[in-house]
ZAKE-329224 format. One record per residue: residue in three letters; x, y, z of N, C-alpha, C in turn. Coordinates in steps of 0.001 Angstrom, whole numbers, plus 524288, in hexadecimal, padded with zeros to 5 digits. Example, Ala and Ser with C-alpha at 12.3 -4.5 7.8 and 13.67 -1.06 7.14 Angstrom:
% ZAKE-329224
ALA833867E9C681E788300C7EE6C81E78833907F31C81E78SER832327F73681BA8835667FBDC81BE4832648001E81EBE
This chain:
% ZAKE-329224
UNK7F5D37B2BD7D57E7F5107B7057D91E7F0537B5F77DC8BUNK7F1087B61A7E2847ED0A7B53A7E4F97ECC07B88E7E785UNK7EBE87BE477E60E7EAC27C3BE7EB2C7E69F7C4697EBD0UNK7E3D17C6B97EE0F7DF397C9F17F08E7DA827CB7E7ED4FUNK7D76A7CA317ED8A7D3687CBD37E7DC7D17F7D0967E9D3UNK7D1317D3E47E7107D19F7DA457EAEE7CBD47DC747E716UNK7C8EE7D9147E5D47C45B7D7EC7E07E7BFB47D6417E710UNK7C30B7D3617E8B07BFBE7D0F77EE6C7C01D7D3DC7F330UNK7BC0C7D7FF7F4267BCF47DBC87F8237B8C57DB3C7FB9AUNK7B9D67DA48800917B6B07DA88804E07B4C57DED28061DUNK7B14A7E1458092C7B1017E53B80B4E7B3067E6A6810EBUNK7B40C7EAED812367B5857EC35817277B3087E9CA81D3BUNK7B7CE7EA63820067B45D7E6AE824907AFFA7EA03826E6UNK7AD737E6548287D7A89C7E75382ADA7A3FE7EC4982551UNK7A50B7EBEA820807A2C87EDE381D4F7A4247F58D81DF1UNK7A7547F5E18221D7A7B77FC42823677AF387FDCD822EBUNK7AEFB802908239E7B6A380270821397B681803FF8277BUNK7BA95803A3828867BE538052282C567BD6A80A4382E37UNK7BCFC80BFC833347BC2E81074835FC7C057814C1834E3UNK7C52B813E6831447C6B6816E282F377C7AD81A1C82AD0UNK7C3768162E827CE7C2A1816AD823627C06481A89821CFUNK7C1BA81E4981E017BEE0822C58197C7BD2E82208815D9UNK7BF5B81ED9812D97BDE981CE480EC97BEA8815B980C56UNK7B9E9813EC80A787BA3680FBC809B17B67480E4780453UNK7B97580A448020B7B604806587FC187B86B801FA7FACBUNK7B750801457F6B07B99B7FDEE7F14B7B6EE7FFE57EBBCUNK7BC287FED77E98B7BC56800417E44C7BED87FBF47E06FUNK7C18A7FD557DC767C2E37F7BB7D8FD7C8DF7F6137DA6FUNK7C9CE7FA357E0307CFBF7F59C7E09F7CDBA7F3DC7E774UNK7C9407F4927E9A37C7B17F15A7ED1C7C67F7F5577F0F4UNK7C6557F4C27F6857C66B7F5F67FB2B7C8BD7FB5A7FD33UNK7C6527FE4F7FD9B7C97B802AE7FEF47C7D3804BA80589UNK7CBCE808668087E7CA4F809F380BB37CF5B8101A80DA6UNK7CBD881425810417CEF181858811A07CED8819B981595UNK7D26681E26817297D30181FA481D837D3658248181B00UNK7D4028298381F3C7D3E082ED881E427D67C8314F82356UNK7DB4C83393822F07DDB6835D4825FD7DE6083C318234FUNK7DC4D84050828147DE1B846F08267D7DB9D847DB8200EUNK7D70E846F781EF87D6C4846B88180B7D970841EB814FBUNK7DCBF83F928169E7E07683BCA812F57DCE18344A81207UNK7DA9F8350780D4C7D9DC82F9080E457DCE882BBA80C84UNK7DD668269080F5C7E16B8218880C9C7DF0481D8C80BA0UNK7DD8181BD3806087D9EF8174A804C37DE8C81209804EDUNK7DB8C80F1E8077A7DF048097E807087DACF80592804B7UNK7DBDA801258047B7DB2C7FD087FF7F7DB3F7F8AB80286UNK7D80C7F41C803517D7047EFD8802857D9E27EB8F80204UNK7DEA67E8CA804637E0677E49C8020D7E0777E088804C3UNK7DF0C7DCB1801AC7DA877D8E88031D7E04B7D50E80318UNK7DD117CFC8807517E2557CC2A808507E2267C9E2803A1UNK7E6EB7C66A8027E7E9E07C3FD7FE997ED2C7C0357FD03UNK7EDAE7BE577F99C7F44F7BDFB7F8BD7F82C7C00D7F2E6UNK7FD857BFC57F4387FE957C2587EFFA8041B7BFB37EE68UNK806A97C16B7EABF80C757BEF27E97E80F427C3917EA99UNK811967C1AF7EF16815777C7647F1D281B107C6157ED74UNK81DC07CCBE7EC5D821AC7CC247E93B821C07CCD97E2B6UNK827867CBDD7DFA4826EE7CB5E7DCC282A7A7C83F7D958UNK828307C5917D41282AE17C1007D2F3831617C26C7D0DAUNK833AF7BF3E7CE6A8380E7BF917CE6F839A67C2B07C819UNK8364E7C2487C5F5836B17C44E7BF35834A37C9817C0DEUNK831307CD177C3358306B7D2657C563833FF7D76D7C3C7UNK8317E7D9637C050836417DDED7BF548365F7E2457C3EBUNK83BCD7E2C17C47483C627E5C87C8D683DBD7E3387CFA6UNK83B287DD577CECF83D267DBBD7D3AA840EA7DAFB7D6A0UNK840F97DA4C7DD30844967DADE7DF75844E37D5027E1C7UNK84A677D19F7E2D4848C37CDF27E63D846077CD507EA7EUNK843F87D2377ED28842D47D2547F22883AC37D13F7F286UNK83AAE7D0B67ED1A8349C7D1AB7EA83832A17C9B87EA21UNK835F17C7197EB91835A07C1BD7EAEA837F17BCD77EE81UNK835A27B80A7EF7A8326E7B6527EA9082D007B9267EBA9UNK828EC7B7757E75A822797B93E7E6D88227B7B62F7EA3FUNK81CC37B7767EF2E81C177B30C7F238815997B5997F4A9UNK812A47B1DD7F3E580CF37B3157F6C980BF07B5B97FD1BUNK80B4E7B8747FC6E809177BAE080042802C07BC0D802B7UNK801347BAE98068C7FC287BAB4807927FA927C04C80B83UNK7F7BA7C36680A2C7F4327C9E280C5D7F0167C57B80EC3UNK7F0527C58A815CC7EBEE7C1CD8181A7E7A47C678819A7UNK7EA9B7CA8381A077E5997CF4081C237E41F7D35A817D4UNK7E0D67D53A816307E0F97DA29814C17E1407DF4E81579UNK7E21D7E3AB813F47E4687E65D816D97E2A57EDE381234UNK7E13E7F041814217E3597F6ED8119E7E78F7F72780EDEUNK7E7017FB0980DD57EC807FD5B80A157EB59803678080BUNK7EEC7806DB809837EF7280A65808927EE1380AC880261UNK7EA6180CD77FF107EB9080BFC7F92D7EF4480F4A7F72AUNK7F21D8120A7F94A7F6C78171D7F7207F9BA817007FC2EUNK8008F817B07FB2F802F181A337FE8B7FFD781C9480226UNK8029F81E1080697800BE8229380BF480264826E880A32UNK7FDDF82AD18073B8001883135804DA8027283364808C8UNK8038D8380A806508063D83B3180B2E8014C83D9E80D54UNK7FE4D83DF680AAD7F8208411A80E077F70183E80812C0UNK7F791836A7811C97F604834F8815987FA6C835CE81B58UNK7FE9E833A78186F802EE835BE81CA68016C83A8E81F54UNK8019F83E6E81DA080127843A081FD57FC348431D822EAUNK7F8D28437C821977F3408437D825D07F41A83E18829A3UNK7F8CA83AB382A707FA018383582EB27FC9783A07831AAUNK8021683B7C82ED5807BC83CE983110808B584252832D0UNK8056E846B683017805D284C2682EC08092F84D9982DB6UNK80C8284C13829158120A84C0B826ED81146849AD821FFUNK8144A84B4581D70816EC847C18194881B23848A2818A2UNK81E5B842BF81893822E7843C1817DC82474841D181292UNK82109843A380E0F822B883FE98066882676843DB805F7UNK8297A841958025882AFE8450B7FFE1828AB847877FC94UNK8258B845AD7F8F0822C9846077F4ED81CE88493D7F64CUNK81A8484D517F81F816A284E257FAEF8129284FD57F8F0UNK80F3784C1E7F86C80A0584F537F6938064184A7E7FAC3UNK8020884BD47FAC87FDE6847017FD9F7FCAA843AB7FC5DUNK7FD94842DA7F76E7F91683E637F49D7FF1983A367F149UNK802BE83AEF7F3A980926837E57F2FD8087A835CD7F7B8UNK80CE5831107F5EF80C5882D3F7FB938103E82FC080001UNK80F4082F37805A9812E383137806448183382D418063BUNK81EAE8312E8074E8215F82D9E8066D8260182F4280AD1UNK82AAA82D3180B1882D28830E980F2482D1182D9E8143FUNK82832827B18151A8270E827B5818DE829908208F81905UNK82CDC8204D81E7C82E9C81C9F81FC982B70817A88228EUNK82B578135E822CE828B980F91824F08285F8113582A3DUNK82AFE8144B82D0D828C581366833438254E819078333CUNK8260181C9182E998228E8206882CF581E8D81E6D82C98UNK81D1281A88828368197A819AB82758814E58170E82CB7UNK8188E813C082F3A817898114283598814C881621837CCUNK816F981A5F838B58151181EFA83AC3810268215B83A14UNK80F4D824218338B80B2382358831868049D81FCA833C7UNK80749819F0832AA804798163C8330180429815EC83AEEUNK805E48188883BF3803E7818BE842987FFEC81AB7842F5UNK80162821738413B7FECD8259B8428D7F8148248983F6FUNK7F8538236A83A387F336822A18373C7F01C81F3883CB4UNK7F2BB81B5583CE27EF69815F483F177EDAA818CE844DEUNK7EED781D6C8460C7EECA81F2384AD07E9A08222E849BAUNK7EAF182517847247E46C827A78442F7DFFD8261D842DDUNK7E0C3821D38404E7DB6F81F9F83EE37DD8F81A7D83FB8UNK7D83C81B73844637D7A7814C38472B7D76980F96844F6UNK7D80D80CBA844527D75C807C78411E7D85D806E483BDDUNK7DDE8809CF83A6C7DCF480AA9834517E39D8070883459UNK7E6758071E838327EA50802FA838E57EDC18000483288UNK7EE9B8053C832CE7F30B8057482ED37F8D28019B82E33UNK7FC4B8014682B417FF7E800B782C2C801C67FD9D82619UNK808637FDE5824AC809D37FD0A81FE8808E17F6CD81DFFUNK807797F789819498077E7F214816EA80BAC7ED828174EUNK80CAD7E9EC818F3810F77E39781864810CE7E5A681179UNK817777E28081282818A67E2FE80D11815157DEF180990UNK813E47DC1E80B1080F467D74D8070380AF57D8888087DUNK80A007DDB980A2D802FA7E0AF809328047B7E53E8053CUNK8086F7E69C80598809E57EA5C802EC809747E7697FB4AUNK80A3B7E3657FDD980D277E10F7F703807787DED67F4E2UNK8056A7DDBF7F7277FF597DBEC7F64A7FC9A7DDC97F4D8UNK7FD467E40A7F7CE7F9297E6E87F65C7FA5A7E96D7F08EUNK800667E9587EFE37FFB17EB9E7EC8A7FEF27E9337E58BUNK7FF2A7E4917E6A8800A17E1837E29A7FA3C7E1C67E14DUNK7F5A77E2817E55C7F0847E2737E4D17EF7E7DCFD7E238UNK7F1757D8677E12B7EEFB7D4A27DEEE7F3CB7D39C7D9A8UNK7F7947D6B07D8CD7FB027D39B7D55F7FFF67D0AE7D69CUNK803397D0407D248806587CD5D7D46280B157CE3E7D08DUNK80C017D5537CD9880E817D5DF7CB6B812AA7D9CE7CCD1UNK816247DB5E7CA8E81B837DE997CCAE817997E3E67CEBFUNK812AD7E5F97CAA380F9E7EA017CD94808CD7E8347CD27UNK806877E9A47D049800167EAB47D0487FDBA7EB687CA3DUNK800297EB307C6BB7FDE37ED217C2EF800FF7E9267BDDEUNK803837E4997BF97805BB7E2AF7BCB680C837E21F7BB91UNK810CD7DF707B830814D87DE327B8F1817167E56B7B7ADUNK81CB77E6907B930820BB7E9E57B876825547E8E67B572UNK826087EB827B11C828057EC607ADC582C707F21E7AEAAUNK830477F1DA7AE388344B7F5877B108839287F65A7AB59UNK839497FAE87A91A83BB47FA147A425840B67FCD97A76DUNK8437C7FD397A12B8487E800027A60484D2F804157A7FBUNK848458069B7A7838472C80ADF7AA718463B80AB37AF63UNK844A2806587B18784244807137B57583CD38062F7B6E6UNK8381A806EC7B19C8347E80A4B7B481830EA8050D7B134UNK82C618066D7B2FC827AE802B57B2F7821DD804F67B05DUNK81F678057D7AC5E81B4E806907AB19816A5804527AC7AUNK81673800257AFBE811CC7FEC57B1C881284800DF7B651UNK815A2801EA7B8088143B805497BE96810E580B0C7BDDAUNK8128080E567B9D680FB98126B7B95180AFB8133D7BA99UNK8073E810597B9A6803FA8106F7BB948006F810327C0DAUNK8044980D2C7C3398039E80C367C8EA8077C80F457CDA9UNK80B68811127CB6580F75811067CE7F813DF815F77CFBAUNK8159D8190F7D0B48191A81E567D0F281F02819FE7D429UNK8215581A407CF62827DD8197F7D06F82B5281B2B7CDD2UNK8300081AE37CD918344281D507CC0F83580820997C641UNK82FC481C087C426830E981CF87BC0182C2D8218F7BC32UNK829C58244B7BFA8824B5826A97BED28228782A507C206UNK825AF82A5F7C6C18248182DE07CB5A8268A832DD7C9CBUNK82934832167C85282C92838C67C5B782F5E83A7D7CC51UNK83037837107CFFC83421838A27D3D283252839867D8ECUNK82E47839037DAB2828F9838717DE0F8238F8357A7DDBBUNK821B0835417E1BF81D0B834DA7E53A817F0834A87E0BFUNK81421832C07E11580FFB835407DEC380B74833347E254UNK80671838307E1E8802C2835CA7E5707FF9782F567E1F4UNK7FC53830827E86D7FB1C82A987E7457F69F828257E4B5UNK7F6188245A7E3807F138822477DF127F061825787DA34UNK7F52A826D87D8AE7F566829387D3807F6AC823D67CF32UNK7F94B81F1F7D0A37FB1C819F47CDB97F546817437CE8CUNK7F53B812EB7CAB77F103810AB7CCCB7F1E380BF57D166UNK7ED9980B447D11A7EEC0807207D6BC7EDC7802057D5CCUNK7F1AC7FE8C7DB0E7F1C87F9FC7DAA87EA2D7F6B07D7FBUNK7E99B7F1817D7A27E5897F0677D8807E1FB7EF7B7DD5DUNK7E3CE7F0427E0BD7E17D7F3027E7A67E01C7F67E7E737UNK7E1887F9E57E5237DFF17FFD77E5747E48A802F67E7C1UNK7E95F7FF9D7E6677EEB4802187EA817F0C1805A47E8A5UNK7F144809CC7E94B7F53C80D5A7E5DD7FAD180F467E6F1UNK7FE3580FF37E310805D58118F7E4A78067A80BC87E740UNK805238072D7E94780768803DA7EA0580E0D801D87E5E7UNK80C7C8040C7E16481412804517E04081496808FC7DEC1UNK8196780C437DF4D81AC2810567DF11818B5815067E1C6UNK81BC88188D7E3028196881C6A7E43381D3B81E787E8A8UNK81A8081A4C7ED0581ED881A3E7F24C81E9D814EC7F4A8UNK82464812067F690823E480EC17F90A8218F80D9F7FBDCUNK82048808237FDE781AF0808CF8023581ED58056680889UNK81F1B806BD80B4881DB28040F8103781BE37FF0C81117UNK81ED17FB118139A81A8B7F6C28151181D127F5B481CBCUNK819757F3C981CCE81ADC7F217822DB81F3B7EDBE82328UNK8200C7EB7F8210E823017E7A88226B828977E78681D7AUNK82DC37E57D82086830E27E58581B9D833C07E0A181AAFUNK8374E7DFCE81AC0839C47DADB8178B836C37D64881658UNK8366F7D4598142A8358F7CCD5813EA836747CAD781071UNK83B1D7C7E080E9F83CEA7C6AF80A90838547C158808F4UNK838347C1C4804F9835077BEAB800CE834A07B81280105UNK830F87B53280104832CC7AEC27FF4882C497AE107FD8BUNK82CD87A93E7FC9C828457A5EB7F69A823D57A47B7FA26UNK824EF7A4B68000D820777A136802F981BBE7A5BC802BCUNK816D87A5118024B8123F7A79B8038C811827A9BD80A51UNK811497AE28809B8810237B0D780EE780A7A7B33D80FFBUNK809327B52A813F3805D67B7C9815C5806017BB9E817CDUNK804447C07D818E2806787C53C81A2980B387C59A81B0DUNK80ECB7C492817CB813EB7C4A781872815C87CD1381BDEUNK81A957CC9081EAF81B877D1B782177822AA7D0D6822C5UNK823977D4D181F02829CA7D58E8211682BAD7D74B824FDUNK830DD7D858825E8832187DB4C82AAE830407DEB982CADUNK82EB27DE38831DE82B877E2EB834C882DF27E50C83A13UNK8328C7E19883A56836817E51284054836E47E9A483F1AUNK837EA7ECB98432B839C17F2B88442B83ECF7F3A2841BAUNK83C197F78183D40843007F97483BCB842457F57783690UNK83FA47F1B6836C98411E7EEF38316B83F137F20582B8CUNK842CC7F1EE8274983FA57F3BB8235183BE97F0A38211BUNK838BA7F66181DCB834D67F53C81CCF831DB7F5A581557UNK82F2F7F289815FA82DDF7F15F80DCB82BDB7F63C80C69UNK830027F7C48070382D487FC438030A82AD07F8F67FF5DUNK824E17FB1F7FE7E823347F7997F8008200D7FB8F7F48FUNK820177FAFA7EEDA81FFA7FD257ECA38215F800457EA00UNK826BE801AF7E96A82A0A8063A7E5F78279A80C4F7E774UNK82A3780F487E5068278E814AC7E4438290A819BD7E07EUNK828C881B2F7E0E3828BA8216B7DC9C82F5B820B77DB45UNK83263820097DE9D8391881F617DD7B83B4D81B6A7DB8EUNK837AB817597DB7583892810AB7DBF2838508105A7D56AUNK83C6580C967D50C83CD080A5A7CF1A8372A806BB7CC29UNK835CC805027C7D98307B804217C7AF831867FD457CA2BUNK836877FA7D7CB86836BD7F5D97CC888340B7F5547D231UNK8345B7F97C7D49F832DA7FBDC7DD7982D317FB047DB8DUNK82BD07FBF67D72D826637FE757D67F822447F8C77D5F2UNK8234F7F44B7D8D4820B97EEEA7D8F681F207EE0E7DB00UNK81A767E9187DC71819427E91A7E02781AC47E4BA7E579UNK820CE7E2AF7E326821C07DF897E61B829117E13F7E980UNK8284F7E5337E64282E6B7EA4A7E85382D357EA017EDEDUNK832BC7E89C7F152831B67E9EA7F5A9838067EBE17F704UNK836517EF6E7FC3B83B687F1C17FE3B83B187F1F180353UNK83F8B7F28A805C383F0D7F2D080C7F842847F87480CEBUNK840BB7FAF981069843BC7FF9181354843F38004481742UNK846EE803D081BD58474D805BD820CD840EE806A28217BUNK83E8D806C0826D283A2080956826FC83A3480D7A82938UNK84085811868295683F5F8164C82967841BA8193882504UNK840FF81684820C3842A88182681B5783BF581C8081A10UNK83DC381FFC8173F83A6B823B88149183E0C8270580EAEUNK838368255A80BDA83AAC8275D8071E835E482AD080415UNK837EE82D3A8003C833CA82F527FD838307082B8B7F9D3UNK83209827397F97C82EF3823427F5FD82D7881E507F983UNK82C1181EE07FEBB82B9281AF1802F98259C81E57805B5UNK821DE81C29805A481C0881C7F8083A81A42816FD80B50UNK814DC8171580B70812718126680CD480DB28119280C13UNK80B4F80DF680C628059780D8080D04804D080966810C2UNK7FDBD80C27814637FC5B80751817457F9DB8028E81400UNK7F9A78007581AA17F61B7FC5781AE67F2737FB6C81EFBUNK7ED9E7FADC81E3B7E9907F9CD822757E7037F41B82228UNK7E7347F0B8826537E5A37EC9E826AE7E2077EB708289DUNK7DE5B7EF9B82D627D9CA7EEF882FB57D4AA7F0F882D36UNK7CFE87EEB782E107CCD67EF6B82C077CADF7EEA0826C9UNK7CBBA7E9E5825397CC1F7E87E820B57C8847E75681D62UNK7C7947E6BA819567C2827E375816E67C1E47DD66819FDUNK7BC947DC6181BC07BA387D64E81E207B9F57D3A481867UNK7B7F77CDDD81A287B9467CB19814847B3A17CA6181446UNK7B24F7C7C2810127ACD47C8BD80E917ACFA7C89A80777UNK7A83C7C86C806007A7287C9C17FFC07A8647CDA57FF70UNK7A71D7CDF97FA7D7A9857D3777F8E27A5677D67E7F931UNK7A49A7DB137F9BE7A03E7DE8B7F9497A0EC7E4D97F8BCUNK79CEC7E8387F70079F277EC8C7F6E979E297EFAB7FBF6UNK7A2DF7F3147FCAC7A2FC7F5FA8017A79E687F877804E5UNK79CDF7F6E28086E7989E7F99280C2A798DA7FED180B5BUNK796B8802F180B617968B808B680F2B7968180A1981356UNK7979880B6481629797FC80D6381BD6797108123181BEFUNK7946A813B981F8F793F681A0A821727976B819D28248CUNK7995981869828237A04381818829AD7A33781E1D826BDUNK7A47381B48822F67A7A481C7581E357A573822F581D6DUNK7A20A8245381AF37A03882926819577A06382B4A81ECBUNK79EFD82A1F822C579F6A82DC7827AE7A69882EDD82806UNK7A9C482A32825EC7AF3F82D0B829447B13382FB882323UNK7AFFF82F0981F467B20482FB8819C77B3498371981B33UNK7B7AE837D381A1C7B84C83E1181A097B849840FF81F37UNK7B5EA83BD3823627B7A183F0B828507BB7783C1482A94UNK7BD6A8397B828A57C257836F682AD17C8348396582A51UNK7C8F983E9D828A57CC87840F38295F7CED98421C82FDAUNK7D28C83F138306D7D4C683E00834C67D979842BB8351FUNK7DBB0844DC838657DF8C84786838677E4078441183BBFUNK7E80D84766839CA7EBF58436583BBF7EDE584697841B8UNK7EE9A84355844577F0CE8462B849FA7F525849DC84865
């Protein structure tokens, strides 16, 4: 395994966070940083470039052919990450609407189709200047979530009796053997080793790009289909999904004006990143405490 040592954290560029920033640190899964829209804050996470073994092998319980062969993949940039689904709180103080089925604030929202999500991801980026959003490639998606492993989940191999259902997901994960038939809010599972949370189960996620069938050669930011109209990658299983969806190398393609009650998303932010450098601990800024709590933005 040769991924990302996420143990090796730079500090932010220029030692200060981003002019949109509310909140910012590190803690013991690395790099953190937030934005604040209408009251709603969204902490995203740190993921540092890499490489990783995209996929999964052929003995994999639960796998699909479409999961192979394993083949190296190289993360040349680093990049944000949403650490939870987009709640419906956040939705709403963008969109001024929820459309979950499932409705409370602190649930992801769901309901919402890829050119939904496109929409969304207009209007935010329209609000706050330089914060240039937009959905994860399916091999940022898979990276991030694997955080540094290289097993069926973040937390080690899957075991699927048969029944169906999986006892090492419990802990991490809301799907089919455990949801009791819905939604649950978020960062209630524990989280990846990033600090990622619901990355499996819960609600499908969104990626920007969809098809690319699989081969052995080593790539570099690898990116599937991105024409108009083309479908687009579900990853991660969710609350309806059998515990086999619930992997981290499950992938699916759909319409991108498909919407379901077990279909969400999460971003991705690529600007403003950590500079490279030693490692050190985070500066202070008075920046920060001046916008902290007054950055409640309203939504047009």
């Amino acid at each position: 395994m040769n991924g990302a040592s996420m143990a090796f954290m730079p500090p932010l560029a220029n030692g200060n966070p981003p002019d949109w920033a509310s909140e910012w640190g590190q803690d013991e899964h690395g790099l953190f940083v937030g934005f604040t829209i209408a009251g709603v804050t969204q902490r995203m996470r740190w993921m540092a470039p890499g490489r990783f073994r995209m996929g999964s092998p052929a003995d994999e319980p639960g796998r699909d052919d479409n999961e192979g062969p394993v083949h190296e993949v190289t993360i040349s940039k680093g990049f944000w990450l949403f650490d939870t689904p987009c709640t419906q709180a956040l939705w709403r103080s963008v969109m001024g609407n929820n459309p979950s089925r499932f409705q409370s604030p602190d649930r992801p929202v769901e309901q919402v189709s890829w050119n939904e999500a496109q929409g969304f991801i207009t209007r935010i980026n329209s609000m706050v200047p330089g914060l240039s959003l937009a959905l994860p490639t399916e091999a940022q998606w898979e990276y991030a979530c694997r955080a540094g492993t290289d097993t069926a989940l973040y937390t080690g191999p899957i075991d699927i009796d048969g029944d169906g259902k999986a006892t090492a997901l419990d802990p991490i994960a809301w799907y089919d053997g455990n949801s009791k038939g819905e939604t649950h809010p978020v960062r209630v599972k524990a989280p990846n080793g990033w600090g990622l949370y619901d990355m499996l189960g819960n609600v499908l996620e969104w990626c920007a790009d969809g098809r690319r069938n699989y081969s052995s050669a080593p790539l570099v930011d690898p990116i599937g289909e991105t024409d108009n109209g083309a479908n687009r990658s579900l990853r991660g299983g969710s609350w309806d999904y059998a515990a086999r969806n619930a992997r981290a190398a499950f992938r699916r393609w759909f319409h991108p004006d498909l919407r379901g009650g077990s279909i969400g998303f999460r971003c991705v932010q690529g600007q403003a990143g950590p500079a490279g450098g030693a490692e050190r601990s985070l500066p202070q800024s008075p920046r920060l405490a001046e916008r902290r709590g007054a950055a409640g933005m309203t939504a047009p």
